[in-house]
C-alpha positions as CSV (number, residue, x, y, z in Angstrom):
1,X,272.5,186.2,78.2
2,X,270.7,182.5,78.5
3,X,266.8,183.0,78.5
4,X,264.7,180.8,80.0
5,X,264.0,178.7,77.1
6,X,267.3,177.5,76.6
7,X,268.2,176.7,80.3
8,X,270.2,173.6,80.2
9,X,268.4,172.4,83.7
10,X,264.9,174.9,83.9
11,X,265.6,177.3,86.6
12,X,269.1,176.9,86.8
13,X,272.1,178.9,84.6
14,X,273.8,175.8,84.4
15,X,273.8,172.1,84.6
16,X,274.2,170.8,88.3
17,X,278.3,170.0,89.1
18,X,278.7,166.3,90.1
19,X,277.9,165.6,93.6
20,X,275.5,168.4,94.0
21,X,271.4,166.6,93.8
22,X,268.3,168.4,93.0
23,X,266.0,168.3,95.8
24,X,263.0,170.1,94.9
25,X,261.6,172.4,92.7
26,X,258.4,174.9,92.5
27,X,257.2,177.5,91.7
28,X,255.3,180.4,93.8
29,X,250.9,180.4,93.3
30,X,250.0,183.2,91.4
31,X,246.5,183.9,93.3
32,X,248.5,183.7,96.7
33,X,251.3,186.1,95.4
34,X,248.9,188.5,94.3
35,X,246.9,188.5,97.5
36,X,249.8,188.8,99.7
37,X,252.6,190.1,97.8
38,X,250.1,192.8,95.8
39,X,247.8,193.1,98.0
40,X,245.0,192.9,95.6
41,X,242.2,192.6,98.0
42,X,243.7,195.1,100.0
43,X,243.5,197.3,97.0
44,X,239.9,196.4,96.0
45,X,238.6,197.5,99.0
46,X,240.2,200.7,98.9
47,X,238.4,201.1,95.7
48,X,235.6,199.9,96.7
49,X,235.7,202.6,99.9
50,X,236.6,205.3,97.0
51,X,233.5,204.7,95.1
52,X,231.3,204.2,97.7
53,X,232.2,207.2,99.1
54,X,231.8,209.2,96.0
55,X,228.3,207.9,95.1
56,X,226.9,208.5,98.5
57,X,228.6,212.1,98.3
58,X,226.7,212.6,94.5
59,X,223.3,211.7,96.3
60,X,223.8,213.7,99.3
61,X,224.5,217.1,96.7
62,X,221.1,216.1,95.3
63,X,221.8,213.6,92.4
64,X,219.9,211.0,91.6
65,X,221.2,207.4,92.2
66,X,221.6,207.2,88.4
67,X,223.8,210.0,88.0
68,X,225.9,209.4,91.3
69,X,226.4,206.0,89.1
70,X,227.3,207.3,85.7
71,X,229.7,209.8,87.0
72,X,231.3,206.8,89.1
73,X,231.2,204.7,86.0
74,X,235.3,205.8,85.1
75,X,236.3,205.4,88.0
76,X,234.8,202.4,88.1
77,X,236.6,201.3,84.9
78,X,240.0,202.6,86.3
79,X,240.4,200.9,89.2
80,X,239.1,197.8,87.5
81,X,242.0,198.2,85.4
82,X,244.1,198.7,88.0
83,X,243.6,195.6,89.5
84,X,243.7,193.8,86.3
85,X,247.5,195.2,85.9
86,X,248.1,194.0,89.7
87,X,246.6,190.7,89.1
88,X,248.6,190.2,85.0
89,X,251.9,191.3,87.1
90,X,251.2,188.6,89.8
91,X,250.5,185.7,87.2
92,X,253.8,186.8,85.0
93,X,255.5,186.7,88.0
94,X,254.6,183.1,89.1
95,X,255.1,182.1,85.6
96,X,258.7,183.5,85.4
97,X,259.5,182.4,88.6
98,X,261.3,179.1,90.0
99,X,262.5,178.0,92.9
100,X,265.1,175.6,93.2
101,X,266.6,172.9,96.2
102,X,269.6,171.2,95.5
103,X,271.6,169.6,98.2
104,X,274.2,172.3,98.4
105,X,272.2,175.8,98.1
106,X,268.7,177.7,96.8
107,X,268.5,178.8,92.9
108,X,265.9,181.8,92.9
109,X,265.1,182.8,89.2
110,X,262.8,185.4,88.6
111,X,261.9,188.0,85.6
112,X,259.7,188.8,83.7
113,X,261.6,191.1,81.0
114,X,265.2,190.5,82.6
115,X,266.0,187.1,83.9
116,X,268.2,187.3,87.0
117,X,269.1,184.4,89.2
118,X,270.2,184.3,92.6
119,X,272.4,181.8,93.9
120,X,272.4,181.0,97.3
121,X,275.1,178.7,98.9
122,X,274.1,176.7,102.1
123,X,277.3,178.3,103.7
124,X,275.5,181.6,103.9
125,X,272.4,180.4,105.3
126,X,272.1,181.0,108.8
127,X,268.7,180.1,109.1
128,X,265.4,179.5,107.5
129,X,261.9,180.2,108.6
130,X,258.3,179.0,107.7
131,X,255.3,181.2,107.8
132,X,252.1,179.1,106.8
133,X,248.6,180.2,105.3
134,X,245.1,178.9,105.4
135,X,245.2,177.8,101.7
136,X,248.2,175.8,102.2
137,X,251.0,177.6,100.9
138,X,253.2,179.4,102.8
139,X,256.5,181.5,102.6
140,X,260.1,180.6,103.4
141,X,262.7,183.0,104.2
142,X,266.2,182.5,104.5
143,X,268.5,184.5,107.1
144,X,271.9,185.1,105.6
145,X,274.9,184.5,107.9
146,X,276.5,187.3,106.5
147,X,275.9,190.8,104.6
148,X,275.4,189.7,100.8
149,X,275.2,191.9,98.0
150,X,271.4,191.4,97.6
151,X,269.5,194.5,97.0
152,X,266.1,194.5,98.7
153,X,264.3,196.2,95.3
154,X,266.3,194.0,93.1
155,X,264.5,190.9,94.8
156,X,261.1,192.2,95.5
157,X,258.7,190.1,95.8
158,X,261.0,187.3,96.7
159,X,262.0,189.2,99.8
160,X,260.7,189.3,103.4
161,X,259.2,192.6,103.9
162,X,260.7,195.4,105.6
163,X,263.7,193.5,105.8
164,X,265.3,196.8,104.0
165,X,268.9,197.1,105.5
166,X,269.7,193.6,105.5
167,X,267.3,191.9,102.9
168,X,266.3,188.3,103.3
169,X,265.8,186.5,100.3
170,X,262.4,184.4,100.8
171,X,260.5,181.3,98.7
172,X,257.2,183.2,98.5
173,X,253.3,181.5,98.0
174,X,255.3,178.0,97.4
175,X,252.5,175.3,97.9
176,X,252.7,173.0,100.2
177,X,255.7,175.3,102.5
178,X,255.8,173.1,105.2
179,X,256.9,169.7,103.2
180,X,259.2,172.1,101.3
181,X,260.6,173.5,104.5
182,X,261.1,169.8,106.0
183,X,262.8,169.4,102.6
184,X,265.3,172.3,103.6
185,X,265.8,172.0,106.8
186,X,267.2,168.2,106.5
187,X,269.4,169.8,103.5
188,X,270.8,172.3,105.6
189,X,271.4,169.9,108.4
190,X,273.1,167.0,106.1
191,X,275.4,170.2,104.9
192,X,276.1,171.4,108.0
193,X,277.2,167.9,109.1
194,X,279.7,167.5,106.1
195,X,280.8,170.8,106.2
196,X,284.4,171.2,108.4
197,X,283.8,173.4,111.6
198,X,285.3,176.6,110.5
199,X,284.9,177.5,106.8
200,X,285.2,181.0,105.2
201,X,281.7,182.4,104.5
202,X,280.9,182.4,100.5
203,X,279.4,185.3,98.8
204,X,275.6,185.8,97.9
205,X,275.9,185.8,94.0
206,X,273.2,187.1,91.9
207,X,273.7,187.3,88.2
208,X,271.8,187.3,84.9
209,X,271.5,183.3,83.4
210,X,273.9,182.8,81.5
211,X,276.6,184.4,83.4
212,X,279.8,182.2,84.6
213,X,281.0,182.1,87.8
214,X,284.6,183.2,88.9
């Protein structure tokens, strides 16, 4: 298996075949992934609730403030580790991640203990869709024209959520999403153009790097 130190192009198994360009490449923000992917904030205040509620329940039994906050001290220290683990899992994440353009397709690699890629002809994308965010990145998911053997837990978080039964592979917390969704769309367009009017659909592959294809 080819690890991601010795990829001959990085995020990609293998070196481009002639004709086929690389477009763009990126790579997903680790703060934004954790936020919306992780739901980090989601989970602080939930803490945050827990505790409160606890302390306020000590004092009310007749403890002093004191007390209610030494007995809320492990908790405390649990959740805070808690988050820590989300927030490690969301950087490692970002950091093993890349997401790749080329004029023919999208290359998702991901991994943090077992690199996988996911190869993504242009002949199985129906569509592709743009979902913006205040801090200017945004997510890109990608409608598959037809069923793929993509596993929805295999490509968590690069997946649209709730998408279960037929999972659809998405570029998620890529900065500036809209220039990369102009960036594409004209891709998919130019394909569609060259492309002959009927054409067999191709497969969704996903394989470990290093893997040849058939």
């Amino acid at each position: 298996m080819r690890e991601h130190g010795t990829e001959p192009v990085r995020g990609l198994p293998e070196p481009l075949p002639p004709g086929e360009r690389l477009l763009w490449q990126g790579v997903p923000w680790g703060r934004a992934l954790a936020r919306r992917a992780l739901h980090v904030r989601t989970a602080a205040l939930y803490f945050g609730a827990l505790l409160t509620w606890g302390a306020a329940s000590a004092i009310a039994g007749g403890a002093t403030a004191a007390a209610a906050a030494r007995s809320g001290l492990l908790p405390a220290l649990l959740a805070l580790c808690a988050l820590g683990l989300l927030a490690l899992y969301a950087w490692l994440t970002a950091r093993t991640t890349v997401y790749t353009i080329t004029s023919s397709r999208v290359v998702i690699r991901f991994g943090i203990a077992l690199p996988v890629t996911v190869n993504l002809p242009f002949a199985i994308v129906a569509a592709a869709g743009l979902r913006t965010y205040a801090d200017g990145t945004g997510d890109i998911p990608l409608t598959l024209a037809v069923p793929a053997r993509l596993a929805w837990p295999v490509l968590w978080p690069h997946v649209r959520p709730w998408r279960l039964t037929r999972p659809e592979p998405m570029l998620r917390a890529v900065p500036e999403a809209a220039r990369v969704a102009q960036i594409l769309g004209r891709a998919l367009a130019a394909a569609a153009e060259q492309s002959p009017q009927v054409a067999p659909p191709v497969p969704a592959e996903v394989r470990a790097p290093g893997a040849v294809a058939a």
